[in-house]
C-alpha positions in Angstrom: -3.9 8.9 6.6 -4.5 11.9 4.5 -1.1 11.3 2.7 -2.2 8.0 1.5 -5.4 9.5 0.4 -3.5 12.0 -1.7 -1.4 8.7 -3.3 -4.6 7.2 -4.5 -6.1 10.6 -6.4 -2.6 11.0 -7.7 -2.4 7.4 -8.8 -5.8 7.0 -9.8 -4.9 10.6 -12.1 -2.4 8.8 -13.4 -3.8 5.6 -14.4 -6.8 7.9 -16.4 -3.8 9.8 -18.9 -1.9 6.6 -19.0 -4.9 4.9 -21.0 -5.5 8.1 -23.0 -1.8 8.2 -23.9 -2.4 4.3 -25.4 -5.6 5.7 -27.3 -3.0 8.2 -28.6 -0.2 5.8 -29.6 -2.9 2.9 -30.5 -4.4 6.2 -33.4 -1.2 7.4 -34.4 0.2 3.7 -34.9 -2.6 2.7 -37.4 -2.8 6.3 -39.2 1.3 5.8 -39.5 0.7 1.8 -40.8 -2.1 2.8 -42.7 -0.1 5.5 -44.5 3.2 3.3 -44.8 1.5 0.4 -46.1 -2.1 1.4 -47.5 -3.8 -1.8 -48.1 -0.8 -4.0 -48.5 -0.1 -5.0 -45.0 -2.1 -7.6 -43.5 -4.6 -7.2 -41.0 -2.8 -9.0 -37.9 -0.4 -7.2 -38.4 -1.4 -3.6 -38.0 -2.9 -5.3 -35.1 -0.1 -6.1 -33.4 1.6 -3.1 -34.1 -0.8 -1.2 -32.4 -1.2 -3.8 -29.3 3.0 -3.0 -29.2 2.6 0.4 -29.4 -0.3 0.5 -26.6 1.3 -2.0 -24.2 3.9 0.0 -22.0 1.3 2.4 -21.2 -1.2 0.0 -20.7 1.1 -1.4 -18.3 2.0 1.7 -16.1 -2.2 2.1 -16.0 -3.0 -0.8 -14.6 0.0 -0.5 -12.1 -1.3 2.9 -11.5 -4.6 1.5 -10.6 -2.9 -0.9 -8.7 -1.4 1.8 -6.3 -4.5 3.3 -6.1 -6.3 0.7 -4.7 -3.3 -0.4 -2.5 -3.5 3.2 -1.1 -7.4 3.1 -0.6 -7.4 0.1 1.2 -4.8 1.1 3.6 -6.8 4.4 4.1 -10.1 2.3 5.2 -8.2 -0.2 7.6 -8.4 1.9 11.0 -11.6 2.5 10.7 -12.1 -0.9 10.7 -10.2 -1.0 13.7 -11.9 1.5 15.6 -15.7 -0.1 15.0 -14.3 -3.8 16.0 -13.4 -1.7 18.6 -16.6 0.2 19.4 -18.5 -3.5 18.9 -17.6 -4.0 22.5 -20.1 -4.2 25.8 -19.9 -1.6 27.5 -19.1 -1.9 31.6 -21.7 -2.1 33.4 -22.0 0.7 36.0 -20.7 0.1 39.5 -23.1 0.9 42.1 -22.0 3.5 44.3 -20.9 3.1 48.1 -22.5 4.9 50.9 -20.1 6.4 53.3 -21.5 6.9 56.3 
C-alpha cells in the first residue's frame, strides 16, 4: 500500500514539471516565431505552432495525472473494505453455562 502511495507523489511530481515544460516550449515557440517572422505571420498560425510545440507534454501530464489517480484510488480501496467490514452486528454474547 505504501508503494502505490509513493506512485501517486511521483506521478502527481511528474504531471506538475510536465505542464511547466509546455509553459517553457509554448514561450520559447512564440519568442522563436515572433523573431523569425515579426509581424508577417498570421495569427493562427503562431497559434498552432505553439499548441504543436505544447502538445506532447501536455499529453504525458495528463497521463501523469492519470497514474496518479489510478494509484490513489487503489490506495483507498481496503479501507473500504475493512469498514463494510466493521458495518457488521456484532454476536450477541452467549450466556454462560453453570456447571454444577
Amino acid at each position: 500500500m505504501n508503494n502505490w502511495k509513493t506512485i501517486g507523489q511521483i506521478a502527481s511530481s511528474f504531471g506538475i514539471i510536465f505542464i511547466a515544460f509546455a509553459a517553457l516550449a509554448a514561450f520559447f515557440e512564440y519568442e522563436t516565431l515572433s523573431y523569425l517572422y515579426g509581424t508577417v505571420a498570421p495569427v493562427g498560425f503562431i497559434q498552432f505552432s505553439v499548441l504543436n510545440a505544447m502538445l506532447p507534454y501536455l499529453m504525458l501530464a495528463v497521463l501523469s495525472f492519470i497514474v496518479a489517480a489510478a494509484s490513489r484510488r487503489h490506495t483507498k480501496e481496503p479501507l473500504e473494505e475493512r469498514e463494510s467490514g466493521q458495518t457488521q452486528l456484532p454476536l450477541e454474547p452467549q450466556p454462560e453455562e453453570s456447571v454444577s
